[in-house]
C-alpha positions, 0 to 999 in steps of 0.5 A: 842281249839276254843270257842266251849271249846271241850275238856272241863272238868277241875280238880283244886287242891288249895294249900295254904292259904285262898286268894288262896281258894278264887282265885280257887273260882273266877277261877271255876266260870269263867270257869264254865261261859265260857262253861268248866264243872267241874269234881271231878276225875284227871282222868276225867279232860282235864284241870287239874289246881293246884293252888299253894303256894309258902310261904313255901319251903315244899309247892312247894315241894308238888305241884311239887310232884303231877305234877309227879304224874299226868304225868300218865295222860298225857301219857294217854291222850296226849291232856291232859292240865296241868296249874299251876298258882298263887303264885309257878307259878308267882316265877319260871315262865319259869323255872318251866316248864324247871323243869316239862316239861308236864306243859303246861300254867303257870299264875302268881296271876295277870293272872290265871284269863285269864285261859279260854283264854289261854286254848282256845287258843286265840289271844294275850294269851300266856302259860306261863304269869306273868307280873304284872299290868293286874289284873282288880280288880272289875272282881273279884267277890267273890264266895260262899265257900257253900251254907252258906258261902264265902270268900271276897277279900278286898285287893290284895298283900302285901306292907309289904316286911317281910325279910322272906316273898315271898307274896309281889314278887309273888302278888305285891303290895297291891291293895284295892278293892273299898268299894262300891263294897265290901258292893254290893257284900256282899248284893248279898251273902246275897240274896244268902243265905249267913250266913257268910263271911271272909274278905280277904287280905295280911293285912287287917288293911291296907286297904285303899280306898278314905278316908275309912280304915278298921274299916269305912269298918266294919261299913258300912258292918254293917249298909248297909247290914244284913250279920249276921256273920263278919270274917276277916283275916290276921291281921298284928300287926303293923296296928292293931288299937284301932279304929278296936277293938272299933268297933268289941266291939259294935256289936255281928255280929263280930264273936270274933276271931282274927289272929294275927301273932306274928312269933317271941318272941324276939325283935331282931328278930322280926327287923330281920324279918322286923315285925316294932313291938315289943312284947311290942306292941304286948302284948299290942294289946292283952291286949286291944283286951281281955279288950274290948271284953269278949270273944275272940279267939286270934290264932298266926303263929310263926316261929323258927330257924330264921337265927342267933335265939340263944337258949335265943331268942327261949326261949323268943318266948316260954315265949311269948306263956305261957305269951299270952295263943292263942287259937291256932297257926299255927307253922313253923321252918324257910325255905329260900325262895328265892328272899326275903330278909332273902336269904342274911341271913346264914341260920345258925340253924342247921336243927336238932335244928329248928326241936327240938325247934319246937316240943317243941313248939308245945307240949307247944301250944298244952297243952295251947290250951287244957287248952283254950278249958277246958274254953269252958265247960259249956258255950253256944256258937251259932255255925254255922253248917258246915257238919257232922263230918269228921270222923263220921255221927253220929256227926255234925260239926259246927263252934263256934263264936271264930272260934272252931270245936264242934261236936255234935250228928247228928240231923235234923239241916241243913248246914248253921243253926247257933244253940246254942251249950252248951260246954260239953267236949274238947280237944286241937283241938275240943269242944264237945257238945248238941244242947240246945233247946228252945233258 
């Protein structure tokens, strides 16, 4: 392929969490600018592009899962691409195409933008690419998620080496995107019609440029642009400072939603999992979160059946969630990645165990997040409007500050509105409500 770009229609598939959103976002505008078009049907595609996750063992197993199942397009189309690349890519490298041999490029998370290049056939751009230390980091631009809405990268990998975590091999070490360029892109979404953003990184606490942390970034977003609606994710307990809640307090353009991931209730295995915090600590975050801020969501990721998690632990873990009430939390039981440190641990919960301990915790997240949500009723929450329903026109979707789906019936409200929304009824997963006019 030459660059007239022939054969040019590509399809991309995003697997994982919000930063691989944001990486796909990135990629569709680059190829969009190199002379690919985009299309919404496999089928259709001459590129195909999954874009992938390697957090979690099930993870790969679905990319993989759908790589067999896209072979049918290979065979009838012979010069059909395929391109797996990020985070799946960057771990097996070489061997994933040994396991899937109609694979044609693989590009690690410091290459899957050179994508064009490689598809063209380019000089200097071979098919399978992982070497880190190639990422220029001021090309990569955010792009709008909608018309109304965009994720921005403030920081690439991760220094954190959690014993269980994979993200510092696959997306190396942690990379801070210059404030300068962040408050300039944020202006430019905001000519662009953006109502809010999502502040990105491994850990956003961490980040550091010159002499500018993570709160003095907050605050030069605040006073240099007019972004109405501030989120940012993920936030790692052990960086969480006073200084950053102080200044989410003083101004309602932070929208009142933290995501602090707990992973463990006991301090034993919070060290096992090289966390560096205790729940002491942790409660204590949460306890100054909720003093200084009087409404705020607080949702978690946790995990069981760690390796060597006794039957008291799990119990700590399910204390820690009656004790906090989150909002909602991302709930996983414990999968060996290989390459991190946990490798080395026996993975010795018994996997009839891992799946008890989990769903029981989950029927407990689920009843406490019912009981958060019954709070809603009856307030009045500025709700940005996302889209209609998912399983109905006749209802609207939009999303409140704390970070909550409300429904409410269909009316002449536009994507990218942000309207008040009184909170009529709820449960564990969705609030409910009316447009109140006149406000």
């Amino acid at each position: 392929m030459n660059d007239s770009v022939k054969n040019n229609k590509f399809h991309i598939t995003t697997f994982g969490c919000q930063m691989n959103l944001a990486d796909s976002s990135t990629l569709v505008a680059t190829l969009l600018t190199r002379g690919f078009q985009r299309v919404y049907k496999e089928k259709e595609a001459d590129v195909i592009i999954f874009n992938t996750c390697s957090v979690r063992e099930k993870a790969e197993e679905r990319v993989l899962g759908r790589l067999w199942d896209i072979y049918k397009y290979k065979k009838d189309k012979p010069n059909l691409k395929i391109a797996v690349i990020g985070c799946m890519a960057q771990r097996l490298g070489e061997k994933l195409i040994e396991k899937v041999p109609h694979v044609d490029f693989v590009l690690g998370t410091d290459r899957l933008f050179e994508l064009p290049d490689v598809v063209m056939g380019h000089n200097g751009f071979h098919p399978v690419m992982t070497a880190f230390g190639y990422e220029n980091m001021d090309a990569i631009l955010p792009v709008k998620e909608n018309n109304f809405s965009a994720y921005v990268t403030i920081s690439r990998g991760c220094d954190n080496f959690c014993s269980y975590c994979i993200v510092p091999y696959v997306r190396g070490e942690e990379r801070a995107h210059s404030a300068d360029r962040i408050v300039e892109n944020v202006k430019r979404l905001v000519n662009d019609g953006v109502v809010e953003i999502t502040l990105l990184g491994q850990n956003v606490n961490s980040y550091r440029w010159k002499d500018i942390d993570f709160p003095g970034l907050l605050q030069r977003i605040i006073s240099e642009t007019s972004i109405r609606r501030i989120r940012f994710m993920t936030s790692h307990p052990k960086d969480l400072s006073d200084r950053l809640v102080e200044v989410m307090s003083e101004n309602d353009r932070f929208m009142p939603h933290i995501h602090l991931p707990l992973q463990s209730g006991a301090n034993r295995i919070l060290e096992k999992m090289g966390r560096n915090y205790t729940i002491e600590h942790y409660n204590k975050i949460v306890d100054y979160i909720r003093s200084r801020i009087n409404y705020v969501a607080v949702t978690t990721d946790l995990i069981v059946g760690f390796p060597s998690e006794t039957e008291a632990e799990y119990e700590a873990t399910l204390r820690a969630v009656r004790n906090i009430q989150f909002d909602a939390a991302f709930m996983f039981r414990y999968s060996v990645r290989p390459g991190t440190l946990a490798e080395k641990y026996a993975d010795d919960v018994p996997e009839d165990v891992k799946i008890k301990r989990l769903n029981n915790l989950i029927a407990l997240q689920q009843k406490i997040s019912f009981e958060r949500n019954q709070r809603e009723v009856g307030q009045t929450r500025f709700s940005l409007i996302e889209g209609t329903s998912r399983r109905s026109d006749a209802f609207q979707r939009a999303r409140t500050e704390g970070n909550k789906i409300v429904l409410f019936k269909t009316g002449d409200f536009m994507p990218g509105q942000v309207v008040p929304i009184r909170i009529a009824s709820a449960d564990a997963y969705t609030l409910h409500g009316e447009i109140v006019e006149g406000k």
